[in-house]
C-alpha positions in Angstrom: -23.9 -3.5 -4.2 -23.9 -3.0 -0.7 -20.7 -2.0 0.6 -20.4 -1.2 5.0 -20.3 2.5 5.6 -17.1 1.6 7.2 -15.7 0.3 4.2 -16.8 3.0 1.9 -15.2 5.8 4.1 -11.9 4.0 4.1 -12.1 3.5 0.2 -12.8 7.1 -0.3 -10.0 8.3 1.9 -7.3 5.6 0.2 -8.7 7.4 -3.4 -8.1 10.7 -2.2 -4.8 10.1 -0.6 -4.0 8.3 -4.1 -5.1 11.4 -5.7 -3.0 13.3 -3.7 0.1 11.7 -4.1 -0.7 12.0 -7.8 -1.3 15.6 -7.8 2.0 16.0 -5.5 4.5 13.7 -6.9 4.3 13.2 -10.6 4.2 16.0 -13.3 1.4 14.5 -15.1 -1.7 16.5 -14.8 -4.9 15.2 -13.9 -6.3 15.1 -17.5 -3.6 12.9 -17.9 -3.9 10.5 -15.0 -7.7 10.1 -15.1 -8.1 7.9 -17.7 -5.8 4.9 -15.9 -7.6 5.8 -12.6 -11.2 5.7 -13.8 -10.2 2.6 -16.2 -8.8 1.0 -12.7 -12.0 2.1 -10.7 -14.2 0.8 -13.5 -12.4 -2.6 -14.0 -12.8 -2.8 -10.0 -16.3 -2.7 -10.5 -16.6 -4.9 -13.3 -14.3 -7.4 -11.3 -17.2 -7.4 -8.2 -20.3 -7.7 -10.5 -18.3 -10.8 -12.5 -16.9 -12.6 -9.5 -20.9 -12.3 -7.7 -22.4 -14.0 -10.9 -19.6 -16.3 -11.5 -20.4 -17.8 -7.4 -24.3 -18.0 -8.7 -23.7 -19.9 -12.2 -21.2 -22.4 -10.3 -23.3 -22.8 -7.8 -26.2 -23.9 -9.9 -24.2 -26.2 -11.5 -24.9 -29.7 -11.8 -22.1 -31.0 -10.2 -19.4 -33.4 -12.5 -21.1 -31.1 -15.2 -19.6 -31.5 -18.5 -20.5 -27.9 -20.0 -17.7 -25.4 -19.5 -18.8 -22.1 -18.0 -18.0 -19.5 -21.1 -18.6 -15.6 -21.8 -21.9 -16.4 -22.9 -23.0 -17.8 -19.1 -21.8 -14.5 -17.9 -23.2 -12.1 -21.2 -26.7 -13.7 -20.1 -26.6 -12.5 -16.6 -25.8 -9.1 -18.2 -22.2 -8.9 -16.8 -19.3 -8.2 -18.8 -17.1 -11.5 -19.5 -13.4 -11.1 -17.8 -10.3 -13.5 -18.8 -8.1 -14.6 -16.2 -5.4 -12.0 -16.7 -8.0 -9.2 -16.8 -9.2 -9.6 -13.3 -8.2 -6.5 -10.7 -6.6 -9.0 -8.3 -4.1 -10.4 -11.6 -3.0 -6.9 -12.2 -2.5 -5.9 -8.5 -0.5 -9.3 -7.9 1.5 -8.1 -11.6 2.0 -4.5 -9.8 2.9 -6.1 -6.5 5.3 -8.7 -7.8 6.8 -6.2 -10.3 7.8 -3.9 -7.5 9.3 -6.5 -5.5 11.3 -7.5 -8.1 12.9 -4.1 -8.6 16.7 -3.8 -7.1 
């Protein structure tokens, strides 16, 4: 994965403020908050690798195709299979319309 140096340095700098705020304003300690944070960086991850693969199998697919892309298309390419409502975007949108709807 090739990410600009640009973009990495921004990345690591929204992580550490994240991490920051963390530390700062909640009285969780960081045992207890790395679990969601590494399960959100990992599912990040896994969200890039599945959305690249899932652009190569459609793209090689015979157009008007009958055969529904499943988990196995995706286990094959060695990439872990991700429902709808699993993807990082889904659970950002959640967050974001979640927080919107607060009063």
């Amino acid at each position: 994965m090739s990410v600009a140096k640009g973009n990495n340095n921004e990345t690591e700098k929204n992580l550490w403020e994240a991490a920051d705020q963390l530390r700062a304003n909640s009285e969780l300690s960081s045992q207890e908050y790395s679990v969601p944070v590494l399960g959100l960086i990992f599912l990040r991850y896994a969200d890039h690798k599945f959305t690249e693969v899932e652009k190569e199998i459609k793209k090689y697919q015979p157009t008007g195709s009958r055969k529904k892309i499943g988990k196995a298309d995706y286990q094959a390419k060695g990439v872990m299979y991700l429902p709808d409502i699993a993807h990082y975007s889904y659970l950002l949108n959640s967050l974001k319309a979640a927080i919107s709807a607060r009063p």
